[in-house]
Structures are given as C-alpha cells and as structure tokens.
C-alpha positions, 0 to 999 in steps of 0.5 A, spaced: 751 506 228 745 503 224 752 499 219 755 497 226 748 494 227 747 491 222 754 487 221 753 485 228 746 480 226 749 478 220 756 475 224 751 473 230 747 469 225 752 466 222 755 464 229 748 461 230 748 456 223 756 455 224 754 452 232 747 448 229 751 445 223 756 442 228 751 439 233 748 437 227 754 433 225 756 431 231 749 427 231 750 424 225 756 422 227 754 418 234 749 415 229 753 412 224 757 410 228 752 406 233 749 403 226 756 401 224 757 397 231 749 394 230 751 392 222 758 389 226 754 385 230 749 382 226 753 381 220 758 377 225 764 380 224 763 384 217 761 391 215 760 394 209 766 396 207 768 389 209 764 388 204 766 393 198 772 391 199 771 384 196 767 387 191 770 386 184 768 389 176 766 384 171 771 383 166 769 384 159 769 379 153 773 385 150 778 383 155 779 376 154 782 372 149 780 364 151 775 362 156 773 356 159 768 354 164 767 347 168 764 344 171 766 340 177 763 335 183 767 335 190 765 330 194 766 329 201 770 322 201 776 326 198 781 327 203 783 335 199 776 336 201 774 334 208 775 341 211 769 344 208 764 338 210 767 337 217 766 339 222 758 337 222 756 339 228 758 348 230 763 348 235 767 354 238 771 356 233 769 352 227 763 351 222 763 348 216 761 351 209 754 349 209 751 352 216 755 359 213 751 359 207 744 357 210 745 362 217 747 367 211 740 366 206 736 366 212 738 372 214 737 374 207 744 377 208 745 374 201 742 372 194 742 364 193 739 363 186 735 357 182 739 350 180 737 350 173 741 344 170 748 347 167 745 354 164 744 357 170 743 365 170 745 369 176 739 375 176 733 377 180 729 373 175 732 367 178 732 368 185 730 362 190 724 363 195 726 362 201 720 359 204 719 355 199 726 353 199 726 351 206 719 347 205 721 344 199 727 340 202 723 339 209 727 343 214 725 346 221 724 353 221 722 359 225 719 366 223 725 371 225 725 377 229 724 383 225 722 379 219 718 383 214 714 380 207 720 384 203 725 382 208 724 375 211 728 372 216 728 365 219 731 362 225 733 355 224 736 350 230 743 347 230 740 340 229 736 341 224 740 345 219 742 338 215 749 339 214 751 331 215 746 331 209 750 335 204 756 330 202 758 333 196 757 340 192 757 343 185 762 348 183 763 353 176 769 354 175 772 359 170 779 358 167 780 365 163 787 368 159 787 375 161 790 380 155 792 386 159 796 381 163 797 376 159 795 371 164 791 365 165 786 365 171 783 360 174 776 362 179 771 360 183 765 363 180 759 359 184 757 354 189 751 349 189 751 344 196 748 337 194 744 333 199 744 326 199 738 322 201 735 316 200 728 313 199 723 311 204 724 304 203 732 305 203 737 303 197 742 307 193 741 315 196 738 320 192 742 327 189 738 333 190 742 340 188 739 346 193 741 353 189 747 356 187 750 361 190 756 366 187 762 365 192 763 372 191 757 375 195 760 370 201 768 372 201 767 377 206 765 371 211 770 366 208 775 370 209 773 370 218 773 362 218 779 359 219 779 351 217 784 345 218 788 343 212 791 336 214 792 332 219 800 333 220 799 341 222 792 342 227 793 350 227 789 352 222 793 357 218 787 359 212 780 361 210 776 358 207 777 363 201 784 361 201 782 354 200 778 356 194 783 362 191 789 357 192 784 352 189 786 346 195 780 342 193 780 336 188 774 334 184 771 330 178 770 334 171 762 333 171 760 338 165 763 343 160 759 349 158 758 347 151 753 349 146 748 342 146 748 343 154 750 336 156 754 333 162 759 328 160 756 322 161 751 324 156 757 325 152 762 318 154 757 314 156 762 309 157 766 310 164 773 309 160 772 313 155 769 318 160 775 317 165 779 318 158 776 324 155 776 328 164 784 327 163 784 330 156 780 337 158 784 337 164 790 337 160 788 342 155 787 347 161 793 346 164 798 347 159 793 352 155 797 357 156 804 354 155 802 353 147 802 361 146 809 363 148 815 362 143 820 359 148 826 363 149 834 361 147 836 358 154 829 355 154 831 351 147 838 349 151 835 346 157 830 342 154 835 340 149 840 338 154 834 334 158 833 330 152 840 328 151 840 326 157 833 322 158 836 319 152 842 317 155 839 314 160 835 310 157 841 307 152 845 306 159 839 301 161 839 298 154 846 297 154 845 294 162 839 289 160 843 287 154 849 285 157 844 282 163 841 278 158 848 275 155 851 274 161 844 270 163 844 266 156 852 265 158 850 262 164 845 258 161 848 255 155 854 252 161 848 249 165 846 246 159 854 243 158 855 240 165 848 237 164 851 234 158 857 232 161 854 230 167 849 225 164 856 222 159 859 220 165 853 217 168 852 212 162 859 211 162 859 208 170 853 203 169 855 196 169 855 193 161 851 186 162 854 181 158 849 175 154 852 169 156 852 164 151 848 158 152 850 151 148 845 148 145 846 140 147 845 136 140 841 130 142 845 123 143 844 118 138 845 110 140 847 106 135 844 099 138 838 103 137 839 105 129 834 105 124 834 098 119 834 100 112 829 098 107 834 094 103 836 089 108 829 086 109 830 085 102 
C-alpha cells in the first residue's frame, strides 16, 4: 500500500510539471507572436527573419582570383537613373531611395558610416552620430518616442527631409571572378547620397557627401519598394533591389581602389584623357572574364566564318566604290569631250572679219608746175 502510494505522488507531480510547462509555452508563444506583429508594424513590412534571409557570409580572398572595386557616380540628370531621385515628395505607393534610408537611420534601424574620401572602413569605430549628422547638414528633427541615450530615435517631417537636395550618390562596386564558380560577379557593396547645394551668394552648387550605407543592411526594405523603369511601361514590375542586382543604373567611373588613394581626376587631369582612360577600365571589367577560357572548335569556327564574312563584305564595298568611281571619272572625261566639242563648233559659226585693202592714192603731179633745172638758168 505505502509502494501504491508512493508511485501515485510521483505520477501526480509529474502531471503537475507536465500542465505548468504547457501553460508556460503557451505564454511564450502569444508573446512571441505579439512581438512579431509589434516588430512588423514598426519595421514596415519587415521581420526578422526577413531580415536573416538577406544576410550573407563574406567571401574570403582564399576564394577569389580577381578583384576589383569601383567607384561610380549616379547622377540624377541620367535617364536609366531617374527611379531612384523620383518622386521627390512621398506618395501613396512610392517613395524615393533617400527618404527610405533616412526614416531607416533615424529609427536607428540601420548602421550609416563616416565618408572618409575612398578609404572607407565599414566597422563600428566608423559609425556616424546621428545627432551630429542631422546637425552638421541642418536639417529639422524632433526627439522620437521611446528614444533612449543608447537607442536614439528622431522624427523628421515630410517637408523637411531634403531629398530635391540629393541629385546624385556615390556607389562602390565591386566586380569579383569567383574560383569555386568560375564566375564573375558584379555587386553593389555601399551607397552614399550627395547633396547638392550651393553658396549663400548663389553660383556653381556645392557636393556634400552625407555617409555611406551598406546596400546589404537595406535589402529587406528595397525589396517592399516597387519603382518605375521607364516611361513606356507605368506598372511597376521591380524593386529597388532588382534595379541594383540587375545593375539598370549607369554612371561615370570617378575613382578606382588603388594604392596612392587618388580619384581619376587627380590621375587624368586633362577631361579627353579622363574620358579615354573610363572606357578603358570599363573595357577591362567587361571582357575580363572572357580572356581566361580557351575558346572551344565551334567557337574558332563561327569566329572564322564571321570574319570571312566581314572581309567579304567589306571587298564587296571596295569593288562597288570602285566602280562607282570609274563610272564617275567615264562621265567626267565625256562632259570634258562635249565641252571641247561644243566650244570647236562655236568658233567655227563666228563671222571671219575680212580687212579691207585701202589704196593709197599717190599725189597728182602737174607738169606746168615742174621744177626748172639749174642748167637752164645757165
């Protein structure tokens, strides 16, 4: 009886743990669940896991064979790069690149770091002060709620957020030929917006770079912003991450990585040879992964027959153009023989003028009127 009894409190108070761990879980559940919604609401659209999902593993050196990193300027006067400036003022359903990136480091949501001119460092020594930001490009804010000296928030008006200001931005690019692949990739690594602004006194507007900001950390929010691509289709079909994964911008070569730290200008500064030396290292990038594969027998055969062909072509025009020219010279030379001709026929039809012979009359001699001679005075 004393064993029965015993056994019996033991299953009793397993039977107790059993019920106070699921009301446990059950709580930890509704919890979690209440946080996800709460973090989905202020993160608009945007959980955590969205967030690890866009999360990726830097690639070692051990990893890559070639790389490279640009430099490039978008401005807002380029057509391919109109959706990320427009529309300035935040409608319904669209809003531009910079207001997303300022309501995001406002609400401290992600890290912006210091522009330090070409040798920027992505790490928390590195990371801009708010505050300060704000302060230093004078622009209106207010003490958010929930704001903290470790967590600051801030709340910026609509009209105040300067994004006619922002005409162009700085953007790293970094072109990679993968070994485990064998493939060359091309990403956006970080993002800098430039405002423009000019002098009290007027006259040429000034460039301010603000920070940089990985595109990496903002991926889950570019990816909710659908935009416009062109004028010929008003249905936006993709995000602002598929504008820079598809690489749908176009801008000018400002800068390489290179080891005396200097930007293209400092190296060309004549604007020709600048121009010049952008289309080389363009040309470089584009066709560098072309040069380290052996090309294959039907490659060699279709890139014989192309330049049979160009060369064909081109002694087809050669022949054309000559006998162009000869048929052109023919034409000539005849004109010169009816000109001849005609001027012959000319001469021959003008009136000969024919001199009339004049006789010249001897003067009339009378004999009563003749001389004596000497002799007969004698």
């Amino acid at each position: 009886m004393k064993i029965f009894k015993k056994y019996l409190s033991i299953a009793l108070a397993l039977i107790c743990l059993a019920s106070i761990d699921a009301n446990a879980q059950s709580v930890v559940r509704k919890r979690s669940g209440e946080d996800r919604n709460r973090n989905k609401q202020e993160n608009g659209g945007v959980t955590q896991r969205m967030q690890s999902f866009f999360e990726e593993e830097p690639v070692s050196d051990a990893d890559l064979m070639w790389m490279r990193v640009i430099y490039r300027q978008l401005d807002a006067e380029t057509v391919n790069n109109a959706p990320i400036f427009f529309p300035e003022e935040k409608t319904q359903d669209q809003e531009n690149l910079f207001r997303i990136i300022m309501r995001l480091i406002i609400n401290n949501q992600i890290t912006a770091y210091d522009y330090l001119d070409g040798r920027e460092i992505f790490t928390d020594q590195y990371r801009i002060n708010v505050r300060d930001m704000l302060d230093r490009f004078h622009v209106l804010y207010e003490e958010g709620k929930g704001s903290t000296e470790k967590n600051p928030k801030f709340v910026i008006d609509d009209s105040d957020v300067p994004a006619n200001e922002v005409l162009s931005y700085y953007i790293i690019e970094r072109w990679e030929f993968d070994s485990r692949t064998n493939e060359m990739k091309t990403r956006v690594e970080a993002i800098c917006p430039v405002l423009h602004r000019a002098g009290d006194f007027g006259g040429e507007a000034i460039k301010y770079p603000m920070f940089w900001v990985k595109l990496q950390d903002i991926r889950p929010w570019l990816t909710q912003q659908y935009i416009f691509i062109d004028d010929d289709n008003i249905i936006p079909k993709y995000t602002y991450d598929d504008y820079f994964l598809l690489t749908m911008y176009k801008g000018d070569i400002y800068k390489t990585r290179n080891i005396q730290n200097k930007s293209m200008m400092q190296l060309y500064p004549d604007e020709n040879d600048r121009k010049r030396a952008q289309d080389s290292i363009q040309a470089r990038l584009e066709n560098f992964d072309k040069k380290l594969w052996v090309p294959d027998r039907e490659e060699i055969i279709a890139k014989r027959e192309a330049a049979e062909a160009a060369k064909d072509s081109t002694d087809n025009i050669g022949e054309n153009d000559s006998t162009a020219t000869k048929s052109t010279e023919k034409v000539a030379t005849e004109k010169k023989e009816e000109k001849k001709s005609s001027s012959r026929s000319s001469r021959s039809k003008k009136p000969v003028k024919r001199e009339s012979k004049v006789k010249e009359s001897k003067p009339k001699t009378n004999s009563n009127n003749a001389v004596r001679s000497v002799r007969r005075r004698k």
